[in-house]
GUNUVO-897896 format. One line per field, with one value per residue (C-alpha): residue in three letters; x negated, y, z. Coordinates in steps of 0.02 Angstrom, whole numbers, plus 50000, padded with zeros to 5 digits. Example, Ala and Ser with C-alpha at 12.3 -4.5 7.8 and 13.67 -1.06 7.14 Angstrom:
REM residues 2
code = (ALA | SER)
east = (49385 | 49316)
north = (49775 | 49947)
up = (50390 | 50357)
***
This chain:
REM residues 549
code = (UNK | UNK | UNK | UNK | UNK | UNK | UNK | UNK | UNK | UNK | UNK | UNK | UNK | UNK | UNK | UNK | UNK | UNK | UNK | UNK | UNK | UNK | UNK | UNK | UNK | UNK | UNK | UNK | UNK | UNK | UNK | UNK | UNK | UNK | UNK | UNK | UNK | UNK | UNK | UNK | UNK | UNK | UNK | UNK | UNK | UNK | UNK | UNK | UNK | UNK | UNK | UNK | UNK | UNK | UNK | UNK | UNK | UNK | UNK | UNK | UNK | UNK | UNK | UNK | UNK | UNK | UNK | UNK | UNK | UNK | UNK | UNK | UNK | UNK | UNK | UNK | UNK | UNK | UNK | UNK | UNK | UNK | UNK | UNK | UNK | UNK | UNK | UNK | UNK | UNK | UNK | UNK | UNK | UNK | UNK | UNK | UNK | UNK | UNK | UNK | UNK | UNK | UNK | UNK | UNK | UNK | UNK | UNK | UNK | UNK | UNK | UNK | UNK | UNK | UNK | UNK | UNK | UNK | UNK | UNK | UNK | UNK | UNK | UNK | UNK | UNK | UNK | UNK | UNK | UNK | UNK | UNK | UNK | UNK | UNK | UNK | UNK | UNK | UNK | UNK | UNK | UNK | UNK | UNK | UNK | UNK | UNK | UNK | UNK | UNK | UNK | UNK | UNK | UNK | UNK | UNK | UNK | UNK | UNK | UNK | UNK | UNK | UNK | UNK | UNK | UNK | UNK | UNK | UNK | UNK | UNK | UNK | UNK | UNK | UNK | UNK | UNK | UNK | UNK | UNK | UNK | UNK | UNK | UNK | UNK | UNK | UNK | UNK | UNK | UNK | UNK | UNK | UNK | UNK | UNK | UNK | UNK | UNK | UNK | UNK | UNK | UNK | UNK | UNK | UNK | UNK | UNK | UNK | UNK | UNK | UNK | UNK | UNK | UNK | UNK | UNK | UNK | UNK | UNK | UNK | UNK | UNK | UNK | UNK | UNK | UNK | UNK | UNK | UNK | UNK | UNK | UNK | UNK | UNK | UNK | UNK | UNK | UNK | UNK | UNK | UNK | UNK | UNK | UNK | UNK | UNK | UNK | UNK | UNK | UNK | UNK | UNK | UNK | UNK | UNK | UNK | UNK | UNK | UNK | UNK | UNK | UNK | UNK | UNK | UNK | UNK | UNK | UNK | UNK | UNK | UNK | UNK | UNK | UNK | UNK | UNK | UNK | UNK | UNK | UNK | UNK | UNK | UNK | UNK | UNK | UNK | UNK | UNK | UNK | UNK | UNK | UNK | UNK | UNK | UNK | UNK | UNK | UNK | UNK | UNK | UNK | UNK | UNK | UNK | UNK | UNK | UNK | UNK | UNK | UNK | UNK | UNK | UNK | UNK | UNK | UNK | UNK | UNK | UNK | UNK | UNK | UNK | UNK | UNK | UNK | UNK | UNK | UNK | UNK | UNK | UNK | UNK | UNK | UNK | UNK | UNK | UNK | UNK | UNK | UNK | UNK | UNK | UNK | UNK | UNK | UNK | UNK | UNK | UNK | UNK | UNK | UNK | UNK | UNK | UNK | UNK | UNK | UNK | UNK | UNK | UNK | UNK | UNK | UNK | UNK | UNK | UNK | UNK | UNK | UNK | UNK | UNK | UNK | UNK | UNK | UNK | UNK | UNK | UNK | UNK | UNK | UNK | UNK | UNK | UNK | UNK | UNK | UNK | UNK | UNK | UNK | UNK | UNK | UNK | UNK | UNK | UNK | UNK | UNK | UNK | UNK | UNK | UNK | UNK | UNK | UNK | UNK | UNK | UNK | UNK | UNK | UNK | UNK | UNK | UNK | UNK | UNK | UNK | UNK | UNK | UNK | UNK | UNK | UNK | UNK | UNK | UNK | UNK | UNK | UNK | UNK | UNK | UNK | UNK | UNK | UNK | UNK | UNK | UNK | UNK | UNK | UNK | UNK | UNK | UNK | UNK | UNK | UNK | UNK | UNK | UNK | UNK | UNK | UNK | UNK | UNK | UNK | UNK | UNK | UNK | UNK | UNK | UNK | UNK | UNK | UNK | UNK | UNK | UNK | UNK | UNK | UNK | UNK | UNK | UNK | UNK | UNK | UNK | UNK | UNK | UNK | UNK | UNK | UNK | UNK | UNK | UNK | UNK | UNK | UNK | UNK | UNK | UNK | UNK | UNK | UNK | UNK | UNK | UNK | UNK | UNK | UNK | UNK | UNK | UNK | UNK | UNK | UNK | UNK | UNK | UNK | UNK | UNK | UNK | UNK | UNK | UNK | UNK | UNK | UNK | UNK | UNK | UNK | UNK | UNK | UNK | UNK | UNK | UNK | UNK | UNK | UNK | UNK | UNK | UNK | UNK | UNK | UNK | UNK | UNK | UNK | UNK | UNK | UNK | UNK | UNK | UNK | UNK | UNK)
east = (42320 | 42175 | 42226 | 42200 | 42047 | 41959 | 41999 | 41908 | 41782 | 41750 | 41770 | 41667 | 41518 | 41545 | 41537 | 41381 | 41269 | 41320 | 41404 | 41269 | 41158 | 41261 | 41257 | 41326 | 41462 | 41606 | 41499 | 41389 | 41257 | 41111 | 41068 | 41197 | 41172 | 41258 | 41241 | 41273 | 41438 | 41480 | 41443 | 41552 | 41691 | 41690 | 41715 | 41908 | 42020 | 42054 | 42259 | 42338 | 42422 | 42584 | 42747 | 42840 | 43001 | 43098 | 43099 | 43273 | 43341 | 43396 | 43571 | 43701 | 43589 | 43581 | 43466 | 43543 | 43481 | 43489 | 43665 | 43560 | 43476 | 43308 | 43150 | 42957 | 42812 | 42705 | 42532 | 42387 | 42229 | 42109 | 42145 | 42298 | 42387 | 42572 | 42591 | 42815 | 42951 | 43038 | 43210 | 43212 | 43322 | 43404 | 43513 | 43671 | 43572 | 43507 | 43701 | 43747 | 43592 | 43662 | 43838 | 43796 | 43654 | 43783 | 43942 | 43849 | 43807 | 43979 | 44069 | 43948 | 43884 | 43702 | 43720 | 43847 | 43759 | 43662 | 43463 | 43427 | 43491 | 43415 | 43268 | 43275 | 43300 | 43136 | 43047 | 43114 | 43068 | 42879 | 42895 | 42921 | 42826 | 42662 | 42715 | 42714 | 42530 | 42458 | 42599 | 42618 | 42423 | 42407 | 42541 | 42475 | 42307 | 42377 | 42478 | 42360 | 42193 | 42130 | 42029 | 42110 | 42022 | 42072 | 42257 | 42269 | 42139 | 42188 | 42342 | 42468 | 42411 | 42436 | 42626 | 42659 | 42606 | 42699 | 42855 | 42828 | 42797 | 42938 | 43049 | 42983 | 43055 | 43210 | 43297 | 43198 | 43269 | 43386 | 43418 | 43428 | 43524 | 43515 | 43518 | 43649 | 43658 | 43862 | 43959 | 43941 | 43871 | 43743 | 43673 | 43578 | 43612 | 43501 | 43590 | 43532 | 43532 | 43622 | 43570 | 43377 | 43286 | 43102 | 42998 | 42801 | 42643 | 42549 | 42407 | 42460 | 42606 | 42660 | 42585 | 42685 | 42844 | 42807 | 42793 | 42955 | 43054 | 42997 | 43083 | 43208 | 43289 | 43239 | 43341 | 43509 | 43478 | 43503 | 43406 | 43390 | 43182 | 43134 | 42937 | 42805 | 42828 | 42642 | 42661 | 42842 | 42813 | 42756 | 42884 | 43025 | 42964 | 42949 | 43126 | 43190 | 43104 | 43226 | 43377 | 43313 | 43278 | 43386 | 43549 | 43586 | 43720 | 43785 | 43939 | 44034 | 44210 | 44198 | 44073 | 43990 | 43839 | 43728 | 43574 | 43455 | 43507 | 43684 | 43713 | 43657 | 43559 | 43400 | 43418 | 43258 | 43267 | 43108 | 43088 | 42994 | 42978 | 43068 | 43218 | 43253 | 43162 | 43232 | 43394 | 43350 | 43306 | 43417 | 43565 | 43716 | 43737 | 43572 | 43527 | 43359 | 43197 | 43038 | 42894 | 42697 | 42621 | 42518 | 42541 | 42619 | 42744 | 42798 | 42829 | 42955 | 43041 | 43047 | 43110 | 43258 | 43305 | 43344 | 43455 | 43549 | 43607 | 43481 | 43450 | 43263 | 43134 | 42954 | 42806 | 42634 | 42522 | 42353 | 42203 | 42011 | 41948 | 41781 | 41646 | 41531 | 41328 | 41270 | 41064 | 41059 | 41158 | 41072 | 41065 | 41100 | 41258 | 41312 | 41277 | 41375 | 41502 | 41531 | 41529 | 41690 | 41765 | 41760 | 41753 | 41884 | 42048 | 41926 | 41938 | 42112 | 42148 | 42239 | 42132 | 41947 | 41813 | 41776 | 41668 | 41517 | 41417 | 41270 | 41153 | 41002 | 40857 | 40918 | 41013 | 40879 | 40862 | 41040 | 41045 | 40909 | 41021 | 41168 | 41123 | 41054 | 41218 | 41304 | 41189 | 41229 | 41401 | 41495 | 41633 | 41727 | 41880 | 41990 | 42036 | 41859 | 41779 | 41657 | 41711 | 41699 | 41793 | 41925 | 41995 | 42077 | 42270 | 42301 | 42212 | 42304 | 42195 | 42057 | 42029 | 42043 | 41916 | 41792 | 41836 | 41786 | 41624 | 41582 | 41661 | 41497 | 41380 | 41438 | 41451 | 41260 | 41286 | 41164 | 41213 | 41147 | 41203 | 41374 | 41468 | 41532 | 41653 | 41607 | 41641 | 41743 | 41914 | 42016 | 41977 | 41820 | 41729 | 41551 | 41517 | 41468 | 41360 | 41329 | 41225 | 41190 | 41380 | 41444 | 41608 | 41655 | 41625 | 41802 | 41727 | 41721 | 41885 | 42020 | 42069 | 41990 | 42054 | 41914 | 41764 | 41650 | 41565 | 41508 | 41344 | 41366 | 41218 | 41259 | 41148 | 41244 | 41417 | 41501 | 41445 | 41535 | 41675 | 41728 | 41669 | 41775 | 41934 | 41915 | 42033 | 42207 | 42223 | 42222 | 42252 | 42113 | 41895 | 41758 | 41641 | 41490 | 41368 | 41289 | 41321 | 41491 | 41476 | 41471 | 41608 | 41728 | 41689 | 41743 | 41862 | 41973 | 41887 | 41931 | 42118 | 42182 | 42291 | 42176 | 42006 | 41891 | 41738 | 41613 | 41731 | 41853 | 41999 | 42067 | 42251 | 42351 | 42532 | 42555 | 42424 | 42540 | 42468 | 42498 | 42437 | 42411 | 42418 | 42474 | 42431 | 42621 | 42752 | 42802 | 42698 | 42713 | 42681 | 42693 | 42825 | 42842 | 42902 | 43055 | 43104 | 43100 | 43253 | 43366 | 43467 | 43481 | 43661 | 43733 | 43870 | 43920 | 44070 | 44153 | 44136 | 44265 | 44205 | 44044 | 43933 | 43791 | 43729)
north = (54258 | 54234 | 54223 | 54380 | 54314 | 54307 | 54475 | 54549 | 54424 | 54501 | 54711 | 54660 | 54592 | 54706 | 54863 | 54784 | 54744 | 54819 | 54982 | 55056 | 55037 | 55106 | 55321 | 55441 | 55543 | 55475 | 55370 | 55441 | 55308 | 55226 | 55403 | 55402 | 55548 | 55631 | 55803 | 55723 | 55657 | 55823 | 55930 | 55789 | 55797 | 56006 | 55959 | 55961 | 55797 | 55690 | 55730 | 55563 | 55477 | 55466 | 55572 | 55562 | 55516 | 55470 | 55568 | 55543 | 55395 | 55250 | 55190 | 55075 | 55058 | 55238 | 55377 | 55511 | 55655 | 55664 | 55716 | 55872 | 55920 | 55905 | 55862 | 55841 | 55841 | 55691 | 55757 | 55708 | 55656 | 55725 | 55882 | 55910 | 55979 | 55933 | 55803 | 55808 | 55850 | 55702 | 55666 | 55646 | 55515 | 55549 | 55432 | 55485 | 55431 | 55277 | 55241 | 55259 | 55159 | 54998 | 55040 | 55003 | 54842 | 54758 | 54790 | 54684 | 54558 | 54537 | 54563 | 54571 | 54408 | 54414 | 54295 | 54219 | 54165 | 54000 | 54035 | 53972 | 54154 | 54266 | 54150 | 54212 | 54395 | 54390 | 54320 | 54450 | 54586 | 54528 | 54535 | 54717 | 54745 | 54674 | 54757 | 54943 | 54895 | 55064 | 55185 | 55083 | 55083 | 55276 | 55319 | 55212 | 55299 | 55478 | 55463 | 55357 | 55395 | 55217 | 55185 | 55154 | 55004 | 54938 | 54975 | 54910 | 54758 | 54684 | 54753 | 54771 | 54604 | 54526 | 54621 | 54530 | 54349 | 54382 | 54405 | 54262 | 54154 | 54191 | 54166 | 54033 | 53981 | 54047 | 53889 | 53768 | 53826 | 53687 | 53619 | 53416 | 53277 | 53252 | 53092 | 53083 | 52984 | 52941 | 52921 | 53080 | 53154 | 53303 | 53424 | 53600 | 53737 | 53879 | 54017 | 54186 | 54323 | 54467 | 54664 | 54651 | 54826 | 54833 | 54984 | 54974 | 55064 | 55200 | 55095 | 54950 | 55031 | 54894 | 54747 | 54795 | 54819 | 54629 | 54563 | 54618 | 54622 | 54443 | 54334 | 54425 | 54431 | 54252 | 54187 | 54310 | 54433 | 54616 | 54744 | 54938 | 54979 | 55139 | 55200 | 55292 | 55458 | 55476 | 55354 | 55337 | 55361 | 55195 | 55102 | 55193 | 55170 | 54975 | 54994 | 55054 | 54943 | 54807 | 54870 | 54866 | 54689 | 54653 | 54581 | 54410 | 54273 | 54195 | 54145 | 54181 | 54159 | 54214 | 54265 | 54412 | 54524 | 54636 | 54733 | 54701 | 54681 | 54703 | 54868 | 54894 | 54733 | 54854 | 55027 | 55115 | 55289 | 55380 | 55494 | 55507 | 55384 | 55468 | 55497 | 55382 | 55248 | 55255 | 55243 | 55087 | 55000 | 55051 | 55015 | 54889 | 54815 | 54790 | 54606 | 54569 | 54683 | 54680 | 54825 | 54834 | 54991 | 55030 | 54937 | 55088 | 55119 | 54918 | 54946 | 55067 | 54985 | 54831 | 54909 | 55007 | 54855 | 54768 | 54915 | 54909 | 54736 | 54614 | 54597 | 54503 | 54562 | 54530 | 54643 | 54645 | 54757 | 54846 | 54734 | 54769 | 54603 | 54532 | 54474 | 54372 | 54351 | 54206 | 54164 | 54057 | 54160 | 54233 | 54416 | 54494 | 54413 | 54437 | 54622 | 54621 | 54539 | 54634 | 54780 | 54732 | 54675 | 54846 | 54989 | 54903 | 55016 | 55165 | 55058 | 55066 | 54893 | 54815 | 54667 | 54748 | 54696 | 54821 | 54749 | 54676 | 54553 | 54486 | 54366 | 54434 | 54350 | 54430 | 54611 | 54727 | 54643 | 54652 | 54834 | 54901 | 54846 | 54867 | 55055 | 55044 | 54979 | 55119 | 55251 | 55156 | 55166 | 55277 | 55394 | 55502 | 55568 | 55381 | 55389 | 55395 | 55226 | 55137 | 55236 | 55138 | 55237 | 55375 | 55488 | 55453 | 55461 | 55632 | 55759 | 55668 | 55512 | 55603 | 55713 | 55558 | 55452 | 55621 | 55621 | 55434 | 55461 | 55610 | 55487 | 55345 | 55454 | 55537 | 55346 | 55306 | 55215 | 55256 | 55354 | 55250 | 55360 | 55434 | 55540 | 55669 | 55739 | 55739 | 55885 | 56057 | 55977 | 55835 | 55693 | 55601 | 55528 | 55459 | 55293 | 55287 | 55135 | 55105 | 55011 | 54963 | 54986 | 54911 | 54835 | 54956 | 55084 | 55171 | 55121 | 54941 | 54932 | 55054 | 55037 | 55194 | 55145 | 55240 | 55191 | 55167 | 54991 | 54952 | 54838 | 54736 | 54607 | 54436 | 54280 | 54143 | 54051 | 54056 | 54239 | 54299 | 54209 | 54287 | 54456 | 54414 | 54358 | 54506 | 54632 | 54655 | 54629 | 54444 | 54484 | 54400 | 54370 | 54331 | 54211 | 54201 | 54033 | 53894 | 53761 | 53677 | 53632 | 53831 | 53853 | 53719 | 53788 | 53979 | 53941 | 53855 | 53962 | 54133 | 54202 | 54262 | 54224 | 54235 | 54171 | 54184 | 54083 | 54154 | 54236 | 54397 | 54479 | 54313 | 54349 | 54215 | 54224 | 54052 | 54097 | 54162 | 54312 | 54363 | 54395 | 54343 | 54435 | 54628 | 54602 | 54574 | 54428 | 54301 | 54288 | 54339 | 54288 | 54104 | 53966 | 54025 | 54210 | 54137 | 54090 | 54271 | 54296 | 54123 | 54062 | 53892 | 53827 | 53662 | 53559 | 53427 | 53294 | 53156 | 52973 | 52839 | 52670 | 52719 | 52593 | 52644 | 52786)
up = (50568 | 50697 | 50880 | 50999 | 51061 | 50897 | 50855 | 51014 | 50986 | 50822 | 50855 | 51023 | 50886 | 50778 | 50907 | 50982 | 50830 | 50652 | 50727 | 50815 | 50647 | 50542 | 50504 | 50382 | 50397 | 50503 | 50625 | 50776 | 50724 | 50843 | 50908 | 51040 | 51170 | 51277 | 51190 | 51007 | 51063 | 51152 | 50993 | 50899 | 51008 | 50975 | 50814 | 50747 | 50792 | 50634 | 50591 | 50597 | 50445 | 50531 | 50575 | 50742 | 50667 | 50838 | 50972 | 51038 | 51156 | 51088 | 51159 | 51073 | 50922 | 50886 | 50921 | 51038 | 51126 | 51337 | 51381 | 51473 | 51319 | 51414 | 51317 | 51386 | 51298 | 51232 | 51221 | 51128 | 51236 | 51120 | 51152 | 51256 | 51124 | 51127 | 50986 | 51014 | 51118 | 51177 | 51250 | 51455 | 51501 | 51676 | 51788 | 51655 | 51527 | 51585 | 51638 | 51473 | 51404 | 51533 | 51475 | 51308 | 51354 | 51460 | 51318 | 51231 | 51323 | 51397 | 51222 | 51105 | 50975 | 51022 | 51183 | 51082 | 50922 | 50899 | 50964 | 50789 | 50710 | 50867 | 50803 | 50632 | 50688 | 50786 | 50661 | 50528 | 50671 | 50677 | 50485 | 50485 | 50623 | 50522 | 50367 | 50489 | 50560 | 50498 | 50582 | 50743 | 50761 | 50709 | 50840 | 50977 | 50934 | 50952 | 51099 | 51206 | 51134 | 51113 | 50958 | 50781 | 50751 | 50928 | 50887 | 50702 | 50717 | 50903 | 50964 | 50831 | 50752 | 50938 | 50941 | 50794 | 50853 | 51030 | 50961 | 50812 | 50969 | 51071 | 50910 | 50910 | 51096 | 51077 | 51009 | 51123 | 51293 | 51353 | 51531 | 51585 | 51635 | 51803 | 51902 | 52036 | 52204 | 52153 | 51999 | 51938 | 51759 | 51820 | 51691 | 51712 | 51604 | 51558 | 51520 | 51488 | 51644 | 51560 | 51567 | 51591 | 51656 | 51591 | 51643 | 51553 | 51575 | 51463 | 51438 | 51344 | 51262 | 51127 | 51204 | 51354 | 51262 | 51169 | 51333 | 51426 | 51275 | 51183 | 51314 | 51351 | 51195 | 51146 | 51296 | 51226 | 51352 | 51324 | 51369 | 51464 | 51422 | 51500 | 51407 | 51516 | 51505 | 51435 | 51297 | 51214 | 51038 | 50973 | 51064 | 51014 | 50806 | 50867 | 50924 | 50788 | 50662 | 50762 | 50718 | 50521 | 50535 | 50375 | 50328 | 50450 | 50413 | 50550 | 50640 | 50793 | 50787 | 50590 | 50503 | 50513 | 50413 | 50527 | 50474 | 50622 | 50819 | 50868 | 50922 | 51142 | 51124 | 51138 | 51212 | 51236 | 51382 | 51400 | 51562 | 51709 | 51831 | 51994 | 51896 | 51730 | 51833 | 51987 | 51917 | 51811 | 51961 | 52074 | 51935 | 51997 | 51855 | 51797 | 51833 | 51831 | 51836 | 51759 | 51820 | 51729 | 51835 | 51991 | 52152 | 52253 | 52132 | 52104 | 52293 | 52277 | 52128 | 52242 | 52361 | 52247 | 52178 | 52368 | 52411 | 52256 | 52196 | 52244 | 52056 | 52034 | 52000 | 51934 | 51946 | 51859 | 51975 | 51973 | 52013 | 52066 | 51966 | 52033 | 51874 | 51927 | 51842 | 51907 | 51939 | 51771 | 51682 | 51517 | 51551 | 51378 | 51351 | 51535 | 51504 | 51363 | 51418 | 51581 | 51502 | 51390 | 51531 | 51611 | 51476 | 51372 | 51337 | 51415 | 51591 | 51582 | 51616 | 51759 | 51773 | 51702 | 51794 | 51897 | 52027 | 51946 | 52068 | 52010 | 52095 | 52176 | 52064 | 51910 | 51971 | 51936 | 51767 | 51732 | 51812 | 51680 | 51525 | 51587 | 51594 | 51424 | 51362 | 51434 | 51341 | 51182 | 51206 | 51041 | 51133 | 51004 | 50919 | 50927 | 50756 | 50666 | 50634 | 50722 | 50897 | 51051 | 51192 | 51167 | 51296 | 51443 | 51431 | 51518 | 51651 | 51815 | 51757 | 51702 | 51875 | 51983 | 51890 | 51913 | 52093 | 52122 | 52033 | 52162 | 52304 | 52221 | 52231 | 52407 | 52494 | 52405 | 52271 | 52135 | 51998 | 51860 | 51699 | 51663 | 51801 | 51721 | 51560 | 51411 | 51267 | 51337 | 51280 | 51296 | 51441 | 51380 | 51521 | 51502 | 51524 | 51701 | 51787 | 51972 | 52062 | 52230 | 52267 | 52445 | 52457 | 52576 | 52467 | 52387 | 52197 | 52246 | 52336 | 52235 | 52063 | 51965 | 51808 | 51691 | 51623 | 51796 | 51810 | 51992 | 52004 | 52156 | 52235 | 52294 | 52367 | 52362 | 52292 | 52466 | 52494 | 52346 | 52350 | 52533 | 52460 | 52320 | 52391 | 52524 | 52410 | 52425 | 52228 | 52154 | 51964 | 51883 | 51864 | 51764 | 51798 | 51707 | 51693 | 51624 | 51754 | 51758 | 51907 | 51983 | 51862 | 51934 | 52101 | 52081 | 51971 | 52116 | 52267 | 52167 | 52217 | 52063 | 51921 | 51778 | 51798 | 51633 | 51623 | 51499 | 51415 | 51469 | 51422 | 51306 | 51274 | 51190 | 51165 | 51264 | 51389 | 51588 | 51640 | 51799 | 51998 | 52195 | 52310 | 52291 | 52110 | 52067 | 52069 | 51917 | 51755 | 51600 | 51419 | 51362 | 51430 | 51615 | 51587 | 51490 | 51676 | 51723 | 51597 | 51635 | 51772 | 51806 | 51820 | 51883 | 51803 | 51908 | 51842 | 51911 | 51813 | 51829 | 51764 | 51715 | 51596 | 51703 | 51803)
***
């Protein structure tokens, strides 16, 4: 299977070059306007190829409905139609849901069993998750509005390798022998943490729920996931696609035959986050944390997890990521490149690029096409081919990207193309473009989230790295050049925890992802999130007569 990064690699080519040439019926072809994707969008949405099958919570291995009988509804971004009613967890629920995660860690075999058969498991779990690509895609599409070919060509293919990689891990976590000032035998043990609370974000639905979950269960943990309340179809048919796994051998005590994850190992409560979330991180015997969401909110969860138990926690916040054109860079690809790295996912990205600076002897160059690009850039109905940008998830997200526009174009900032809805229904934005943004100005300093790219003008290396650095995010960059030499240079001067030098938004399964700053604490993904999920014991023993120390 080709890595992550190939796969964007490719839909980014393809979406560039052979997609705007093509036409006939299904694509909006090289005549992109703004009033022939309007009339498309008036046209009626595309009916997915896919039932909601689980709408319930998922506790103790089984689907149940919230002990208040509450549902909300999971709408569809196209139009705003409701797609299902879904069970609302509450603070009952989610008791119930931690009942059940930390029964079985404290009684249950999946701590218990060899990391060679969780191994297996996993890998039998990726197996059906790959063999579900079309469903999992389709309902990602519908409930987020992303496009089809984003969901079944990058994301579901990346699930897949996340959790074949963390399989991979799971029997390859071991502590050391330690030497010892004394006759004493020293050795650290890594032992799983026990109930793990995850709570993930609406706009990376899947790869969110691969990240927190991966890990935790490779290292025998057990886990309470709470979904965002915009987005909790696809992970509750992942869910359940785990406890289908097929029939395991292995042995703890005796041997035993189970279809799938032990029953509480994954429990799966969907709700809002005031309530259901609150109550995950405030839970006693929850006992360890992991958060994906805005800043504001990772404060509070921070803050509800100190006044409960202590338990740790690790938090991947919103960002404001600088992307850097240098003078030599060649402008075309820079263009192109800058504009993936900001109207990727619709802008809904935690670390797009979302201040663009580019050096003064090429900015009105790079200004010109990047406002071309824009204009060329196919918005539609998410599930037709050859679409570039969807909607945005819901009207909360949709009103506040309108009201930064206004706040550009009130502060001075010129209004390049874009600014305004697109279609009478549903939460298209147009692709909007900036330029001569300040860094004072509220589109260069606060995360909008949407598809706005901000055009920035810089002089020199040491004027944009200050203006750089000067952000209370640290999440991750771009840096775009020929000379090594400049690269080496931002690379260390940039405070961030990604940088991505002429290349952007390169997810690997082994690759930490994580920020400075108020852009969150830990990592995850590859080697160092398995930390997130261990603790680190000492065994220390007395030797009398050693052969040698």
């Amino acid at each position: 299977m080709a890595s992550s990064s190939t796969r964007i690699s490719r839909l980014l080519s393809r979406s560039s070059a052979s997609l705007f040439s093509r036409g006939g019926k299904g694509y909006l072809g090289a005549g992109f306007s703004r009033y022939s994707t309007a009339t498309a969008l008036e046209e009626e949405p595309i009916k997915p190829a896919v039932q909601v099958e689980h709408t319930q919570l998922l506790i103790g291995g089984k689907f149940v409905d919230a002990l208040s009988g509450k549902t909300f509804p999971t709408l569809d971004p196209r139009t705003g139609e409701v797609i299902a009613h879904v069970a609302e967890g509450h603070s009952e629920d989610v008791d119930r849901a931690v009942a059940a995660a930390r029964k079985a860690f404290d009684q249950g075999p999946w701590p218990k069993m060899t990391a060679y058969e969780r191994q297996r498991i996993l890998l039998r779990a990726a197996d059906l998750l790959e063999k579900h690509n079309d469903e999992l895609a389709a309902l990602e599409t519908w409930d987020n509005g992303k496009p089809y070919e984003q969901s079944a060509q990058i994301e579901i293919p990346m699930l897949v390798r996340l959790f074949r990689y963390y399989a991979g891990w799971a029997d390859k976590i071991h502590g050391m022998t330690v030497p010892a000032d004394g006759q004493y035998h020293v050795q650290t043990l890594h032992e799983p943490i026990g109930v793990a609370g995850q709570i993930i974000p609406w706009n990376f639905p899947l790869l969110m729920f691969a990240w927190k979950v991966g890990p935790a269960l490779a290292c025998g943990n057990t886990i309470v996931l709470k979904t965002a309340e915009q987005t909790p179809l696809s992970a509750l048919y992942a869910a359940k696609l785990f406890h289908e796994v097929g029939h395991i051998l292995y042995k703890w005590n005796h041997a035993h035959l189970l279809a799938g994850l032990p029953e509480g190992v994954l429990n799966v409560v969907s709700g809002f986050g005031p309530t259901a979330g609150a109550a995950l991180a405030s839970h006693m015997d929850v006992d360890k944390l992991a958060f994906t969401g805005s800043t504001d909110t990772g404060k509070v969860v921070l803050e509800l997890a100190a006044r409960s138990n202590l338990k740790p926690v690790t938090l991947e916040l919103g960002g404001k990521s600088p992307f850097i054109v240098c003078e030599d860079a060649d402008v075309d690809q820079a263009v192109e490149l800058a504009h993936f790295a900001l109207f990727f996912n619709q802008g809904q990205c935690c670390c797009a690029g979302s201040r663009t600076y580019v050096h003064e002897r090429v900015y009105d160059e790079f200004v010109e096409k990047a406002k071309a690009r824009a204009l060329k850039r196919i918005v539609g109905d998410p599930f037709k081919s050859g679409i570039e940008q969807g909607p945005q998830i819901d009207s909360e997200q949709f009103e506040k990207i309108l009201k930064y526009i206004r706040s550009g174009v009130q502060s001075g900032a010129t209004l390049e193309t874009g600014g305004d809805r697109l279609g009478s229904k549903g939460f298209y934005v147009q692709p909007t473009v900036f330029s001569n943004v300040e860094d004072g100005m509220l589109i260069a300093k606060e995360e909008i989230f949407g598809p706005v790219q901000s055009i920035l003008k810089f002089k020199d290396l040491d004027e944009v790295i200050e203006r750089a650095n000067n952000t209370r995010y640290g999440l991750a960059a771009g840096v775009f050049t020929k000379n090594i030499d400049t690269a080496n240079t931002l690379t260390r001067a940039l405070r961030v925890g990604t940088v991505w030098v002429n290349c952007f938004d390169t997810f690997d399964a082994a690759i930490p992802f994580g920020g400075y700053k108020m852009s969150g604490q830990g990592r995850e993904k590859g080697e160092y999130s398995l930390k997130n999920y261990l603790q680190v014991k000492a065994v220390v023993t007395p030797l009398k007569n050693p052969a040698w120390l």
